[in-house]
Structures are given as structure tokens and as C-alpha cells.
C-alpha positions as CSV (number, residue, x, y, z in Angstrom):
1,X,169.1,59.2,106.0
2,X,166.2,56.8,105.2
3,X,166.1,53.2,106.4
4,X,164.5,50.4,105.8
5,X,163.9,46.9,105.5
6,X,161.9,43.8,103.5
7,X,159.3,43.5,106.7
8,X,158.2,47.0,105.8
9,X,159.4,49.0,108.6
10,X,161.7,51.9,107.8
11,X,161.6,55.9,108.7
12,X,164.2,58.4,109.1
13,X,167.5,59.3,110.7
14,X,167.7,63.2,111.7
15,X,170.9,64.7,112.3
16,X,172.7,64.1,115.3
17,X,170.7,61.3,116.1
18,X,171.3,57.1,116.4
19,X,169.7,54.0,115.5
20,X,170.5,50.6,117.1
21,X,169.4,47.7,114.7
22,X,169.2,44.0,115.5
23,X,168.7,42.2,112.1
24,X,168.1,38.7,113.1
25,X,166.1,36.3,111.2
26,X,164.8,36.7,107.9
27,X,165.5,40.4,107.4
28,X,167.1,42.4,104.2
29,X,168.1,46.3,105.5
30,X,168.8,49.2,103.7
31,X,170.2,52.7,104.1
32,X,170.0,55.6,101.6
33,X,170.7,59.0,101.2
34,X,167.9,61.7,101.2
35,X,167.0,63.0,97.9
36,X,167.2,65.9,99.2
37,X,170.8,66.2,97.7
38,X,172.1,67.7,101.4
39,X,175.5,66.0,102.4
40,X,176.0,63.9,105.7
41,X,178.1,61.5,106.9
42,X,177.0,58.3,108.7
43,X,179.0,55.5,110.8
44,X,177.9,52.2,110.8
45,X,179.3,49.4,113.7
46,X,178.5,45.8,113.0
47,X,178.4,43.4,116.5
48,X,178.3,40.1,115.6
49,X,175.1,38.5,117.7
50,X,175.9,35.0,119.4
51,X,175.0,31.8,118.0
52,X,171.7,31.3,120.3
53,X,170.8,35.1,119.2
54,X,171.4,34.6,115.1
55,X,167.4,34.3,115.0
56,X,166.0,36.3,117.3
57,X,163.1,39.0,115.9
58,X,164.3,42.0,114.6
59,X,164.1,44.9,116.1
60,X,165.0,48.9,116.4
61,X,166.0,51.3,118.9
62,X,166.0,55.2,117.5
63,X,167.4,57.6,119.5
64,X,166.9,61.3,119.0
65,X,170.1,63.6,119.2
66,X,168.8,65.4,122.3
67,X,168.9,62.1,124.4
68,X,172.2,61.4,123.2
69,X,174.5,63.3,125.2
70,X,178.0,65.3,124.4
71,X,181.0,64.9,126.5
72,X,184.1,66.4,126.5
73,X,186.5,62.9,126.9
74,X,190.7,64.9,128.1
75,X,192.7,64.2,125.1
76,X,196.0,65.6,124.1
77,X,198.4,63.8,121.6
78,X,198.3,60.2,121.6
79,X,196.2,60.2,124.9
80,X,192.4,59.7,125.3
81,X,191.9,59.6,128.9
82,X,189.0,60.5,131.7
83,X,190.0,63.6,133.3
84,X,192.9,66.3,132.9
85,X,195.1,65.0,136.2
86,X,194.4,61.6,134.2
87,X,196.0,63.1,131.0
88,X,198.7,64.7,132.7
89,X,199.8,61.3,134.5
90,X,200.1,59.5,131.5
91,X,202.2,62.2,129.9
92,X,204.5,62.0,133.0
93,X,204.8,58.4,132.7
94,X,205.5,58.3,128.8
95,X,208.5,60.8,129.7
96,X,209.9,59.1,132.5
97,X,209.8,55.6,130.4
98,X,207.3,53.9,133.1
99,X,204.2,54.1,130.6
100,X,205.2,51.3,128.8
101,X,206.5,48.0,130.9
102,X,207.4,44.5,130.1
């Protein structure tokens, strides 16, 4: 994916990798596809900066897909949790009716 923005700077998103933007003052951004015609998918999550941080510079943070590392969090069902005995807890409680109180 290419990206860039009215101040000039832009490059490239590889696959696998990340990009943290702050927009801040006085910045238009754009993202487009590669004309390369290949087909990816991208996620985008917008934070919403404090007041006293509206105008701060802009700025980005690339990060390459090797320094981005791949964990395996113990899901099953409706349950995301840290560890198997983790998982297995909460299934225990949501059959004996103590997941859920109040």
C-alpha cells in the first residue's frame, strides 16, 4: 500500500508490516492501493489525540513485519483469554452459572 501526505512524505507498506501515524496540524493523508493490481487487505484504527495534542507535528512510526511479533492468544468459543488453564476456567465458570454475577 502507498501512503502519503500534503508535506510530501509518503513510502510504502509491505506485507505484514504496520505503520503508526500522528496527523496533527496542518496535514492531508492518503492511502492507495498498489498498481500492481495484487489484492490485500488493510485495517485502519483511529485514536482520537487529546485537546493539548490536536497540533502537535506530524509524524510516523513504520514497523517492518519481522519486528512485529505473532502470538498464539488461547481462544475457544466465545473466550479470548491468556493461557489454556485460563480458557478452561472460564468455561467452568460459564457452566456452573458463576461467570456471570450481579
Amino acid at each position: 500500500m502507498e501512503h502519503k501526505d500534503s508535506l510530501g512524505q509518503g513510502g510504502q507498506l509491505a506485507a505484514g508490516s504496520a505503520q503508526w501515524m500522528t496527523a496533527g496540524h496542518g496535514i492531508v493523508h492518503s492511502e492507495m492501493p498498489n498498481p500492481d493490481g495484487n489484492v490485500f487487505w488493510g485495517l485502519q484504527l483511529w485514536v482520537n489525540l487529546p485537546r493539548a495534542q490536536k497540533l502537535m507535528k506530524p509524524r510516523y512510526q513504520s514497523v517492518a513485519p519481522d519486528r512485529i511479533p505473532e502470538l498464539s492468544v488461547a481462544r475457544r468459543g466465545p473466550f479470548v483469554m491468556n493461557t489454556q488453564a485460563e480458557l478452561e476456567q472460564a468455561f467452568e465458570d460459564y457452566q456452573n452459572g458463576t461467570l456471570i454475577s450481579g
